[in-house]
KEBAPA-49303 format. One line per 3 residues: number of its first residue (from 1); their letters; for each residue z, x, y of C-alpha. Coordinates in Angstrom, 3 decimals. Last residue first. Example, Ala and Ser with C-alpha at 12.3 -4.5 7.8 and 13.67 -1.06 7.14 Angstrom:
2 = SA = 7.140/13.670/-1.060  7.800/12.300/-4.500
This chain:
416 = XXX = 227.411/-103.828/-79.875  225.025/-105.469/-77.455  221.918/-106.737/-78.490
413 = XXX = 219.247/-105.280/-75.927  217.283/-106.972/-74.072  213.561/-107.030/-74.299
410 = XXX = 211.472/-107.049/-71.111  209.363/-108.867/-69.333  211.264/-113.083/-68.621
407 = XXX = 214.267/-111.305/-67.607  212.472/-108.509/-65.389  210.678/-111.249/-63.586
404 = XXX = 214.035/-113.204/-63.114  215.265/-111.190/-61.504  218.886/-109.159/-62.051
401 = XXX = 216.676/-105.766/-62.549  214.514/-106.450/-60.197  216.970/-106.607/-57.280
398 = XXX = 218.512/-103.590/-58.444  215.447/-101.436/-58.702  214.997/-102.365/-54.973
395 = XXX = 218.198/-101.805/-53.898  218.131/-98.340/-55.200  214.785/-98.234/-52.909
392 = XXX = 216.053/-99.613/-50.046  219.076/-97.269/-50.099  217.139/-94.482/-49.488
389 = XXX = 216.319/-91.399/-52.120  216.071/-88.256/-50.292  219.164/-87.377/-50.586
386 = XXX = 222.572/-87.501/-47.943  220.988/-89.957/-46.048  224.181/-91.773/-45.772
383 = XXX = 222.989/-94.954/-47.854  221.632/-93.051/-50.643  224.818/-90.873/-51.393
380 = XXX = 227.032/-94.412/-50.996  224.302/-95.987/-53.785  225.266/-93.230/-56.105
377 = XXX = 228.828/-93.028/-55.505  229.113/-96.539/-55.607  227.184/-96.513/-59.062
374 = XXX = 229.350/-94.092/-60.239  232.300/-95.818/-59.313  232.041/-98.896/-61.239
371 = XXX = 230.761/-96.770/-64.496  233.736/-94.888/-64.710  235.818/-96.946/-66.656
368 = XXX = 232.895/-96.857/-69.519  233.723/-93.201/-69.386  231.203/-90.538/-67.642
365 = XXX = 230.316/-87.327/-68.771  228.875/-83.950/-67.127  228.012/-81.983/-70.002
362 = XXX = 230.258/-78.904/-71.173  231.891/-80.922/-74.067  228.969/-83.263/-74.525
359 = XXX = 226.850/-79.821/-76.026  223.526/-81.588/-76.825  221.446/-81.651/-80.063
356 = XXX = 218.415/-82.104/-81.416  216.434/-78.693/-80.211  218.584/-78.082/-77.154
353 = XXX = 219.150/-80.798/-75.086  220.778/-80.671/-71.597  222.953/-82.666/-70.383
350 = XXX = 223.941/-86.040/-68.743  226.247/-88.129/-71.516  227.481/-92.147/-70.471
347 = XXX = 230.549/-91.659/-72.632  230.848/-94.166/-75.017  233.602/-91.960/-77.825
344 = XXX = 230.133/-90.977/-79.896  228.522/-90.136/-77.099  226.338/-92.306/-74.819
341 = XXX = 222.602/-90.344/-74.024  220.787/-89.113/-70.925  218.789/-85.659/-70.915
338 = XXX = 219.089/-83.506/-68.326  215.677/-81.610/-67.331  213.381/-78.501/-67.481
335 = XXX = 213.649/-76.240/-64.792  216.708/-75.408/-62.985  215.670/-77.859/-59.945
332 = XXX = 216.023/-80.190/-62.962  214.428/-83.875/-63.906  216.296/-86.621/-64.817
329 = XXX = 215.929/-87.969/-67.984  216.186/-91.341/-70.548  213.254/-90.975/-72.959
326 = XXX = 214.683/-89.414/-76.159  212.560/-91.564/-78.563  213.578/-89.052/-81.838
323 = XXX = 216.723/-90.997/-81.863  218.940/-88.875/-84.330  220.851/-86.602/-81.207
320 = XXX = 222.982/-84.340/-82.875  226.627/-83.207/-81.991  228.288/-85.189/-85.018
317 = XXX = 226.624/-88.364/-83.778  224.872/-88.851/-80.316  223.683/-92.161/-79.175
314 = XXX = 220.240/-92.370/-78.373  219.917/-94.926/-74.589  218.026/-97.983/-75.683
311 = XXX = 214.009/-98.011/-75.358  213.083/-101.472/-74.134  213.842/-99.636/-70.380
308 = XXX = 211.657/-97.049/-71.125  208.482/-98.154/-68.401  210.896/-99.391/-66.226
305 = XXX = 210.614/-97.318/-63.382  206.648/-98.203/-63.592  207.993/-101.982/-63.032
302 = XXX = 209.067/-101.307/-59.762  205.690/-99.653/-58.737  205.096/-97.237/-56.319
299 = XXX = 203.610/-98.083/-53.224  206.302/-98.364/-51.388  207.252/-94.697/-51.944
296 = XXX = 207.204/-92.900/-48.960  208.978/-89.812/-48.531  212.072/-89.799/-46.762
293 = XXX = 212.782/-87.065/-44.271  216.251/-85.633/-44.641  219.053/-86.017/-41.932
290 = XXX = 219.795/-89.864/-41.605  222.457/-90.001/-38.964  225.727/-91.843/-39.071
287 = XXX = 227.937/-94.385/-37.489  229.347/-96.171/-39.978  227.466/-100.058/-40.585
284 = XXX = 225.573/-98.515/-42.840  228.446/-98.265/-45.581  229.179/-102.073/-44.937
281 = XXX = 225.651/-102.887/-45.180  225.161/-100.992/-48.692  228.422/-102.718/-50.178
278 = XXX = 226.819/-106.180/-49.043  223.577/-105.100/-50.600  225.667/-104.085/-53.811
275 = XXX = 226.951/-107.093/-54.289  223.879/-109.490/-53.632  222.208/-106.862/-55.812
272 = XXX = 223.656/-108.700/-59.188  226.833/-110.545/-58.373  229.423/-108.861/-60.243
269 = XXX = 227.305/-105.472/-60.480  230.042/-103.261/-58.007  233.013/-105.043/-59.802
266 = XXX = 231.293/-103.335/-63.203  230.543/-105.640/-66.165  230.090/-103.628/-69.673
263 = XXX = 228.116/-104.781/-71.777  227.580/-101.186/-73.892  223.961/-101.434/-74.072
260 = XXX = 223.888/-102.988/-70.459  225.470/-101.131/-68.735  224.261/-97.665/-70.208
257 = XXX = 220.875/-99.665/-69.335  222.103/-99.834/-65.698  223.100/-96.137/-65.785
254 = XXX = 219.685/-94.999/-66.807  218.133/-97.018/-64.385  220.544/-95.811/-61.228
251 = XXX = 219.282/-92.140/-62.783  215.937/-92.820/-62.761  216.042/-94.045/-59.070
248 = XXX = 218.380/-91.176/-58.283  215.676/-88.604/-58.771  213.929/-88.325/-55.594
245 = XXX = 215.234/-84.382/-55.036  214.943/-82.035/-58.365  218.923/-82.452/-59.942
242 = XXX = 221.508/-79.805/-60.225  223.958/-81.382/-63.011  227.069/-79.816/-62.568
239 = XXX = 230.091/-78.970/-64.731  233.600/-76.727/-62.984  236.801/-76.541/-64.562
236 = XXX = 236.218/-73.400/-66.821  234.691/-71.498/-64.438  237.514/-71.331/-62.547
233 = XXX = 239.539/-73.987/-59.533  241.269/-71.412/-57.837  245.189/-72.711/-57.967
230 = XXX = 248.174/-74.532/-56.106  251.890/-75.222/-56.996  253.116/-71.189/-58.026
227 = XXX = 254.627/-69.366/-59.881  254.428/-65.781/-59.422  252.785/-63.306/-61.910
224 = XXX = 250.487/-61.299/-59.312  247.149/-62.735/-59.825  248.669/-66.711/-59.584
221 = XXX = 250.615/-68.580/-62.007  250.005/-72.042/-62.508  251.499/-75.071/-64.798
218 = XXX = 248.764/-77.334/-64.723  247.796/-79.514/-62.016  244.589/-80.777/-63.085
215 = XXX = 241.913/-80.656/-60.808  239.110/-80.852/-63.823  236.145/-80.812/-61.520
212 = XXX = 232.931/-82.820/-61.652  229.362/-82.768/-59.580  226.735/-84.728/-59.690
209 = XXX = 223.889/-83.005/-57.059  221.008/-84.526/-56.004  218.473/-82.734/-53.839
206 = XXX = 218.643/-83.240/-50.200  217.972/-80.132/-49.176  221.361/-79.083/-47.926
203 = XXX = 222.999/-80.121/-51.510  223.414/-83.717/-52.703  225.954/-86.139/-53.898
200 = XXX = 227.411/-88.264/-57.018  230.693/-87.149/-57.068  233.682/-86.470/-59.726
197 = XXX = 237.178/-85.664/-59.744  238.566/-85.212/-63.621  242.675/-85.838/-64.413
194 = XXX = 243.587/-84.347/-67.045  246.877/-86.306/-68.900  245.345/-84.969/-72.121
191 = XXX = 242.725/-87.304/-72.819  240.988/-88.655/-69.179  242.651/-89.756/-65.826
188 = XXX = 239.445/-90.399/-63.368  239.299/-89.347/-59.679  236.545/-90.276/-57.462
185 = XXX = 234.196/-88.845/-55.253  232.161/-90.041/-52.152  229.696/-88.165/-50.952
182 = XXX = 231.269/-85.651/-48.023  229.041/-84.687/-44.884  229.096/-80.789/-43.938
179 = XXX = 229.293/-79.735/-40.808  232.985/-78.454/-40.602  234.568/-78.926/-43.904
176 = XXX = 235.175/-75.345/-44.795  238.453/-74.779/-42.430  240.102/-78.236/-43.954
173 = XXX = 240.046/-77.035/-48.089  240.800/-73.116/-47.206  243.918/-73.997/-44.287
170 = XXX = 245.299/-75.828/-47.652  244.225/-72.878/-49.516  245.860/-70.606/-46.980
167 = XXX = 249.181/-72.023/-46.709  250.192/-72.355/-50.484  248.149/-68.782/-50.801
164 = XXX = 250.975/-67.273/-47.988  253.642/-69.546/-49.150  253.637/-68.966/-53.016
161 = XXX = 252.805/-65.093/-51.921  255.843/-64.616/-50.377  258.427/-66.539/-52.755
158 = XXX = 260.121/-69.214/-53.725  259.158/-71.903/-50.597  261.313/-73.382/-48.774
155 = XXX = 259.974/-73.648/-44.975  262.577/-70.761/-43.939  262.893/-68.972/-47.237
152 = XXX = 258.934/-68.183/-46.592  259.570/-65.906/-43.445  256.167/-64.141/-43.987
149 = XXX = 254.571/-65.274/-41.200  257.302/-67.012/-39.607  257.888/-64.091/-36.543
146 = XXX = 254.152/-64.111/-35.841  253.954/-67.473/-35.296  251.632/-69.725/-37.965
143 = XXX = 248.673/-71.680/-38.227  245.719/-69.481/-37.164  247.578/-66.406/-38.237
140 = XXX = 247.609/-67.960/-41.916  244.240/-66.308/-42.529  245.484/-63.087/-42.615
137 = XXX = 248.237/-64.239/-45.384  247.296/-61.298/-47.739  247.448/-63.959/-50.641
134 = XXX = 243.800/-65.573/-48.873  242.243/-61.644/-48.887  243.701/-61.486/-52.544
131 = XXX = 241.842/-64.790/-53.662  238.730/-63.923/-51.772  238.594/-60.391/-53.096
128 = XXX = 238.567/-62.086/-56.852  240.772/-63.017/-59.613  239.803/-63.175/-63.561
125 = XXX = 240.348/-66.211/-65.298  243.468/-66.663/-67.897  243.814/-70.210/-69.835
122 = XXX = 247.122/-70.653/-71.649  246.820/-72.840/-74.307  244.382/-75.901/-75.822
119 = XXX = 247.288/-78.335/-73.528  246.370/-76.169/-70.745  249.402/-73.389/-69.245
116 = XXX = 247.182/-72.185/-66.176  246.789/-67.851/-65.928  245.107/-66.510/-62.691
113 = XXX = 244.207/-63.167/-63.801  244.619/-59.581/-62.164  243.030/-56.269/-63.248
110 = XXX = 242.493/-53.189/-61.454  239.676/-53.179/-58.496  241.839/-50.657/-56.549
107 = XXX = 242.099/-53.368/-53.688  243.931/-55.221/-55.995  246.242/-52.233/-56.137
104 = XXX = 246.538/-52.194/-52.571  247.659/-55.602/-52.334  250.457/-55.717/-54.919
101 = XXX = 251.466/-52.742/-53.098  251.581/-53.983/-49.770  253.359/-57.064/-50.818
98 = XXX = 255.668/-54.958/-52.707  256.633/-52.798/-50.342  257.393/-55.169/-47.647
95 = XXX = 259.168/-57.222/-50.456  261.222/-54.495/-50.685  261.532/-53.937/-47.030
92 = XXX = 262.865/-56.937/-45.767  259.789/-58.452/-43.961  260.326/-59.243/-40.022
89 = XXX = 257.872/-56.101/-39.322  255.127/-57.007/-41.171  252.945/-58.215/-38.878
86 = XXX = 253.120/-55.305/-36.323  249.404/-55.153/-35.433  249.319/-51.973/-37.755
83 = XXX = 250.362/-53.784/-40.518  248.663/-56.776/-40.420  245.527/-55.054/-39.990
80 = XXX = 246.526/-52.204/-42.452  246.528/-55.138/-44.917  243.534/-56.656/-44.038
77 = XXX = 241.443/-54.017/-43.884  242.402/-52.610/-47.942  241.609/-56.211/-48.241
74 = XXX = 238.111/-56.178/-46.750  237.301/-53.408/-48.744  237.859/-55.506/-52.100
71 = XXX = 234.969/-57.863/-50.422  234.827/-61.361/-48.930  232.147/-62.825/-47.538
68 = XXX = 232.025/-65.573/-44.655  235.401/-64.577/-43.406  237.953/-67.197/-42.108
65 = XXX = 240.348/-65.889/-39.106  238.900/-67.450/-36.269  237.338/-69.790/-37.655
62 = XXX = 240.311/-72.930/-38.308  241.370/-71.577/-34.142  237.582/-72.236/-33.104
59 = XXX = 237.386/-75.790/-34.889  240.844/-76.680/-32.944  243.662/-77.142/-34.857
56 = XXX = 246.162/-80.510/-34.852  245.807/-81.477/-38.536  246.834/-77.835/-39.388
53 = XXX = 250.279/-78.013/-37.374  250.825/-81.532/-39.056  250.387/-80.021/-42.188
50 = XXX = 252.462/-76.896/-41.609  255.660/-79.316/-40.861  257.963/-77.554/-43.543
47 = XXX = 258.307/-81.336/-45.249  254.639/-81.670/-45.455  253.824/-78.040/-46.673
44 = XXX = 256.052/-78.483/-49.611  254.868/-82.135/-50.279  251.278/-80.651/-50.061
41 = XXX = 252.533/-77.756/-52.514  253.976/-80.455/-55.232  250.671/-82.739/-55.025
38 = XXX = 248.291/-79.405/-55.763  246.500/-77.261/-53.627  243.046/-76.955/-55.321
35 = XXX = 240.757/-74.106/-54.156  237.415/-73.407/-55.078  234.653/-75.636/-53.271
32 = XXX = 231.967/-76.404/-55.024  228.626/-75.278/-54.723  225.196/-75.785/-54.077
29 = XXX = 222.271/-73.327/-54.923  219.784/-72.758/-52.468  220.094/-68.489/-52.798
26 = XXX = 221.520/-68.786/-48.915  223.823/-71.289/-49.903  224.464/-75.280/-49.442
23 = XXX = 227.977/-75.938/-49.744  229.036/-79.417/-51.114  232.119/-80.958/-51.269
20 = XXX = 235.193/-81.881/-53.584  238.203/-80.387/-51.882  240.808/-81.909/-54.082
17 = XXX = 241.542/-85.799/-53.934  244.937/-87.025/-54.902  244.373/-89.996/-52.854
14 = XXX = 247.726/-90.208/-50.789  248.560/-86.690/-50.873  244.397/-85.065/-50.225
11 = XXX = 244.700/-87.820/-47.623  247.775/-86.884/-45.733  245.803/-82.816/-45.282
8 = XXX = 243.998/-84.946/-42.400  240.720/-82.799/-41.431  238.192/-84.819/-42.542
5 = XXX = 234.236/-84.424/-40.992  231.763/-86.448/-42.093  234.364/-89.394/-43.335
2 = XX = 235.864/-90.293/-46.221  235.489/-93.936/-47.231
């Protein structure tokens, strides 16, 4: 289980897990975190001894040199900081030069791209201040002496700004965690060798959030053509489903009929809620603090959550939905809602429908593999107080749904 606050580089290695978390900002929408540092750059950092030097920070040496916002100006400031503070001194001169031109020229607003080799092609996505403000290796200061700065021969890396956005992402995924309590995500290998991190969570208001990332390490280069082991995650890795608050009931139901439609028999379901009420104990037996105020819901009706149980999930064929009885949804802090639907490979499908159909490609999807860990994920987000669903409740709809009251009132349905 991860815990509140993780600051061990070792696990990113061991579990292969990116920095999946939640940021709640100042417009109230959560986001992910940018940066992936892939397995080849955490060996790299390993062997040079920068991730024991990062596990062993204080808070107030992480902050010191992280910046809240990030704009061009601020890079035009960061290089005649570490300039005129005598930085750049132990640099041979050409690559003096060149660091402080590459820089400047950012700082001009001219064009860079990230560019990752995909198995579709290469994929370029424009860079931003933060990137170039992380290459200009201020925020390395907090990790390393003056005179190894820039000395990236001596922990073998290829070249300057491999080791100065090698360093700074890693310094990136540890700096932000501070405060903010992880769900628990996953990874899942999918077509293509990708491999997709997901996480069933919430954002500062304790409105669900189900995240996924494709943190894939493709073949990278970064803004200023070198190669390199580490990337911003884009636009093009990134699906959400921004949820109103109170609506992981409907979704725990949703995934229990994908369950059952498809038969599938996740580890977490082997015993009905006798499982998952041991898996709830053992979460609440971490120390932790419930931070949202639950509202109270005992007199709502088990059954009511059933009311579309007898109606199967629609299965989607050649992009349409054909089962006019659409009644699987969670509602939206967007507006509107997410429908629920399997796809024509079995993915459970959350998205949004437009007219008849729904666009799986950019939906958050779930394989019949994934089904285990979702509903871990889920009852884990519940059990921390991270939403304002509680545990009691899930457990609740799970107890029904293996009793023998729900056996002798609803319909089951054949499985295929």
């Amino acid at each position: 289980m991860l815990p509140d606050t993780f600051y061990k580089i070792h696990y990113f290695v061991i579990m292969g897990i990116t920095n999946t978390r939640i940021i709640h900002c100042s417009n109230g929408i959560a986001m992910m975190e940018t940066y992936k540092v892939y397995p080849n750059g955490l060996r790299k950092l390993d062997r040079a001894g920068i991730t024991t030097r990062i596990e062993t920070l204080r808070q107030e040496e992480l902050k010191k040199y992280r910046m809240s916002a990030v704009s061009l100006d601020d890079i035009r400031r960061a290089v005649g900081r570490m300039e005129g503070e005598g930085h750049l001194r132990n640099m041979e001169k050409n690559e003096r030069n060149e660091y402080k031109q590459f820089l400047y020229r950012a700082a001009r607003e001219e064009d860079f791209y990230w560019t990752t080799n995909r198995k579709g092609g290469k994929l370029k996505e424009r860079a931003v201040a933060e990137d170039f403000y992380l290459l200009s290796g201020v925020r390395n200061l907090a990790v390393l002496h003056d005179n190894e700065l820039f000395d990236y021969k001596k922990f073998n890396f290829d070249s300057i700004f491999e080791f100065t956005g090698t360093v700074g992402s890693a310094l990136e995924i540890v700096s932000k965690a501070n405060g903010w309590r992880y769900g628990l995500p996953w990874n899942t290998r999918r077509e293509n060798k990708r491999t997709i991190s997901s996480i069933v969570t919430s954002d500062g208001a304790g409105e669900m959030r189900i995240f996924q990332q494709d943190i894939t390490p493709y073949e990278t280069t970064d803004p200023f053509g070198k190669r390199v082991y580490y990337r911003r995650l884009g636009i093009a890795d990134k699906k959400a489903v921004e949820a109103s608050s109170s609506t992981e009931s409907y979704l725990l139901i949703s995934i229990l009929k994908y369950v059952e439609q498809l038969g599938l028999r996740p580890d977490i379901l082997e015993k009905g809620a006798v499982t998952t009420n041991q898996y709830i104990t053992n979460i609440s037996q971490m120390e932790m603090a419930k931070q949202h105020k639950i509202a109270d819901r005992a007199s709502e009706s088990i059954k009511a959550l059933f009311s579309t149980w007898e109606i199967p999930l629609p299965k989607v064929s050649e992009g349409k939905v054909k089962d006019s009885k659409f009644a699987h949804f969670i509602q939206s802090t967007l507006g509107g809602g997410y429908n629920i639907c399997i796809s024509e490979n079995n993915e459970l499908v959350i998205g949004r429908k437009i007219r008849n159909e729904i666009d799986v490609e950019n939906s958050v999807t779930f394989l019949p593999e994934d089904t285990n860990n979702l509903i871990k994920s889920l009852l884990y987000q519940a059990a921390r107080g991270l939403g304002r669903t509680t545990e009691r409740q899930l457990l609740d709809i799970l107890e029904y749904r293996y009793s023998s009251k729900m056996k002798d009132g609803y319909k089951l349905v054949a499985r295929k």
